[in-house]
C-alpha positions, 0 to 999 in steps of 0.5 A: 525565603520563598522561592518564585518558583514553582518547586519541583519535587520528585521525592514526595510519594502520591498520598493515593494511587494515581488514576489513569484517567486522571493522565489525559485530558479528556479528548485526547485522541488515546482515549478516542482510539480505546472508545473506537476500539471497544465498539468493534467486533473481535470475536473472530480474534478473541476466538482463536486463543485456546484458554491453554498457557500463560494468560494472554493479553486482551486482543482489544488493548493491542489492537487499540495499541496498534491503531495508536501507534500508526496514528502517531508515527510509532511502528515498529514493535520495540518502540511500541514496547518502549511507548508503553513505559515512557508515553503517558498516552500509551501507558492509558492504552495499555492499561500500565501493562507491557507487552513485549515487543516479540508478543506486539509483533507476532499479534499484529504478522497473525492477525493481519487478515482478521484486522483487515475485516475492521475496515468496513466497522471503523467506516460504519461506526462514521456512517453512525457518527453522521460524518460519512455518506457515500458519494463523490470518490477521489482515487490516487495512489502512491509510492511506498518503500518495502522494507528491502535495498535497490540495490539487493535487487538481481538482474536475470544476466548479473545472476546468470554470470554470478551463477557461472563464476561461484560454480567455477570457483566451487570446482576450484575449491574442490580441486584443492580439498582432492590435493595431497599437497595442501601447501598452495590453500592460502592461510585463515581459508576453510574450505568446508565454510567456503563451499556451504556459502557458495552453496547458499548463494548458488541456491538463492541465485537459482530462486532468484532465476525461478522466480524471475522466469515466472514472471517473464512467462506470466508478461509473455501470457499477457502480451501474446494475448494483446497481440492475437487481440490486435491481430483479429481487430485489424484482420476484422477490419481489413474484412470489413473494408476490403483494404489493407489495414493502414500502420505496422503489423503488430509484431509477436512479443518475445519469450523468456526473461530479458536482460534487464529483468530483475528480482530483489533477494531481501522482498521478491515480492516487491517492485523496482519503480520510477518515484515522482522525485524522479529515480527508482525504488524498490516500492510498493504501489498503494492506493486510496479512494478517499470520500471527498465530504469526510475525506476517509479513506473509503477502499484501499488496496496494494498493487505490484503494479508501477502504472495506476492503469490497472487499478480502477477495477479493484477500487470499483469492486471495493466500493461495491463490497462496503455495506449498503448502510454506507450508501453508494459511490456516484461519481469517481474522480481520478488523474489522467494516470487511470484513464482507458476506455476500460476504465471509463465503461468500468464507471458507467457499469457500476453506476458511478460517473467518470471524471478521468482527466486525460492527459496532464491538466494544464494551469493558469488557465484564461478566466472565460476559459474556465468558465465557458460552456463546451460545444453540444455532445453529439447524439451518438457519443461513446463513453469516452467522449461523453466523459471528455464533454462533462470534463469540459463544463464548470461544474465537471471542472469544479467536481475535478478539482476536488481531486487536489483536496482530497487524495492527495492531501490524504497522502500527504498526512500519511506521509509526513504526519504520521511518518509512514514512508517505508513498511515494516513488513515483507511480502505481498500478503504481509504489506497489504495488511499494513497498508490496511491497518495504516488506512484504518489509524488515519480515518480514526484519526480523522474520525477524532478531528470530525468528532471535534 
C-alpha cells in the first residue's frame, strides 16, 4: 500500500557527489558574505604567512567565517568550529573544510588590526552598490559587557586591607615552617603551597594598587588642569571689571587614589559603569555613527570612558579619515549626553552642522508647538545659541528625529539580532578590534538586505 507520505530515507547513498551550491538558496546571506569577502583586499593578511609548515587555511575563508558568524550570532571559536560540521551555511563558508577552533581563535586575536583596515573597503564596496553617500550622521553609544565579573573588581581601600592581612598571615605561616615542634600545623595544610599562593595574591593586589595609582595620577592631571583654567578665567575676569568674581573659589582637586577607587583583576583595562536599566557593570562604552539614508554604521570606535561627552572628537576624526569617494558628512545628530560647547564649535570646525539636543527632549509636545517657528536669532549668536535656534525649527526638529530611527535601532539589531551583548576578547586593544569586526558583519548584513 502506498504510503501518504513522503518517505524518509537516510540509507540511500547520492548516485553523484553533492554540489555545495546546490545547498543555499540562491540569495542566501553566506553566499552574500563569500562574495563581500572575496572583493576585499587581503594582501596585508595573506603576506605574513612564510610558506614554511603545514599548509594554512586561506585567510579569505576565515574571514568570511568570521564575518558570518557575528552576523548570526556565532561567536565564540568552539561553536564556530562545531558550525562548520552541523550548518549547511557554514559547511558553504568554509568549503567543507574544518578549522579548528584554537586555528579561528588565534587568526581572528592576530589579525584584529589588519581587519580593522576592512571597514572603509566594506563601505566603499556600498559607495560602489549605490546604497551609501555620506551626509546626515547619527551618533549614539552604548554598553557592552567585557568578558570579566563586577564582582573581580578591587577597591583601592579592600586591597590595602587584603594586603595587610595575607602579609600577616605569610608571617604567621613562616613562623610555623622555623618551629621544631610541628604539632600545632593543622592536618591537609602544606605550608610551602600556602605561602606560593599568597605570594600569587600578594603580587597581583600590589598590580591592582599600580594600576590603580596610575589612573588617580592620570585624573589628579586632568582635574588640576580644569582648576588652573578656572582659576585664570575668574582672575581674568576679576581684572576685567574690577570686582570680586561672584560664587565659590574653585578648590584644588586632591591627589592620590580614593577609597572607592577600584580595578578589575580578570579585564584592568575595563570599567565599572551605571547601565540604562539602572545598576552598574563592568562594560565597555561602544559607540557608533550611523548614516541615517543606508543606516550603516559609518565610525565606530570603544572608549574607557562612562560619559559620551568625550566622544564627538574621536567620531569627528573618523568621518573625516573615510575615503573621499564616500562623500562627506554634513549634519551630526546626537542626544543631549554629547552636548558642550567644545563639541558644538568641534562640528562647525569640521563643516558639519550640529544637532545636539540639550537637555532631555520632552514628548507629547502640543501639535502648534511642533509646528511653530522659534523667535529670530540675534546677529551676534555664538555657536551654541545658533544650534539651540535651528533645534527649535520644523525642519531642525524633523532631522532630530532621525536620531530614534537610525542609532538607536542599530543598537538595538546588534543586540538582540545578532545576540551580541558581552565580548569575547580582554583588553583594550583586543576589544576594539571586536567591536570593529561586530560594526563590519552588521553593515554586510544590511549591505545583503539593501541589496534585496
Amino acid at each position: 500500500m502506498k504510503s501518504k507520505f513522503i518517505e524518509v530515507d537516510r540509507e540511500t547513498p547520492y548516485l553523484l557527489p553533492p554540489s555545495l551550491q546546490d545547498w543555499l538558496p540562491e540569495k542566501h546571506l553566506a553566499r552574500f558574505v563569500v562574495e563581500i569577502v572575496e572583493q576585499l583586499d587581503l594582501r596585508s593578511l595573506k603576506a605574513t604567512y612564510a610558506g614554511r609548515g603545514s599548509q594554512p587555511y586561506n585567510p579569505e575563508m576565515l574571514v568570511a567565517l568570521l564575518f558570518y558568524g557575528y552576523a548570526t550570532g556565532v561567536f565564540s571559536s568552539r561553536k564556530l568550529e562545531r558550525s562548520t560540521y552541523d550548518s549547511v551555511a557554514f559547511r558553504f563558508i568554509a568549503a567543507n573544510s574544518h578549522p579548528d577552533h584554537d586555528t579561528i581563535a588565534t587568526f581572528r586575536r592576530r589579525f584584529l588590526p589588519q581587519l580593522n583596515k576592512l571597514f572603509a573597503q566594506i563601505l566603499l564596496i556600498a559607495h560602489q552598490m549605490e546604497v551609501l553617500k555620506l551626509g546626515n550622521v547619527s551618533l549614539d553609544g552604548s554598553k557592552i559587557k567585557a568578558n570579566a565579573s563586577k564582582h573581580k573588581a578591587l577597591s583601592y581601600e579592600h586591597a590595602c586591607k587584603l594586603e595587610e592581612q595575607i602579609k600577616a598571615e605569610v608571617g604567621e605561616l613562616l613562623k610555623k615552617a622555623e618551629a621544631a615542634d610541628r604539632a600545632d600545623i593543622p592536618d591537609g595544610m602544606n605550608i610551602p603551597e600556602e605561602l606560593e599562593r599568597r605570594e600569587k595574591r600578594l603580587s597581583a593586589i600590589a598590580a591592582a594598587k599600580v594600576e590603580i595609582e596610575k589612573r588617580a595620577a592620570e585624573r589628579h592631571a586632568r582635574e588640576q588642569a580644569a582648576y588652573e583654567k578656572k582659576v585664570a578665567e575668574r582672575a581674568k575676569k576679576e581684572q576685567a571689571t574690577g570686582k570680586k568674581a561672584k560664587g565659590k573659589e574653585p578648590k584644588p582637586p586632591k591627589s592620590g587614589p580614593t577609597a572607592k577607587d577600584q580595578v578589575n583583576l580578570t579585564d584592568e583595562e575595563s570599567r565599572i559603569m551605571p547601565t540604562s536599566g539602572g545598576g552598574f557593570e563592568q562594560t565597555y562604552n561602544v559607540q557608533a555613527g550611523v548614516d541615517t539614508a543606508s543606516k550603516l554604521i559609518v565610525s565606530a570606535h570603544v572608549t574607557q570612558n562612562p560619559n559620551d561627552k568625550q566622544e564627538l572628537t574621536p567620531t569627528l576624526e573618523n568621518l573625516a579619515a573615510l575615503p573621499e569617494k564616500l562623500g562627506k558628512a554634513t549634519d551630526l545628530v546626537a542626544d543631549s549626553g554629547y552636548f558642550s560647547e567644545t563639541n558644538v564649535t568641534a562640528c562647525e570646525e569640521n563643516g558639519i552642522t550640529p544637532y545636539i539636543a540639550v537637555d532631555r527632549q520632552s514628548h507629547n509636545v502640543p501639535l502648534m508647538e511642533r509646528f511653530a517657528e522659534p523667535p529670530p536669532l540675534p546677529e551676534d549668536a555664538d555657536s551654541v545659541a545658533r544650534m539651540k535656534h535651528r533645534l527649535k525649527t520644523p525642519s531642525g526638529k524633523a532631522i532630530y528625529a532621525q536620531r530614534k530611527v537610525t542609532s538607536e535601532p542599530v543598537f538595538g539589531i546588534i543586540k538582540a539580532v545578532m545576540g551580541f551583548r558581552s565580548f569575547l576578547l580582554r583588553g583594550f586593544e583586543a576589544v576594539k578590534g571586536e567591536w570593529n569586526l561586530v560594526c563590519m558583519a552588521y553593515n554586510i548584513k544590511r549591505l545583503h538586505v539593501l541589496a534585496g
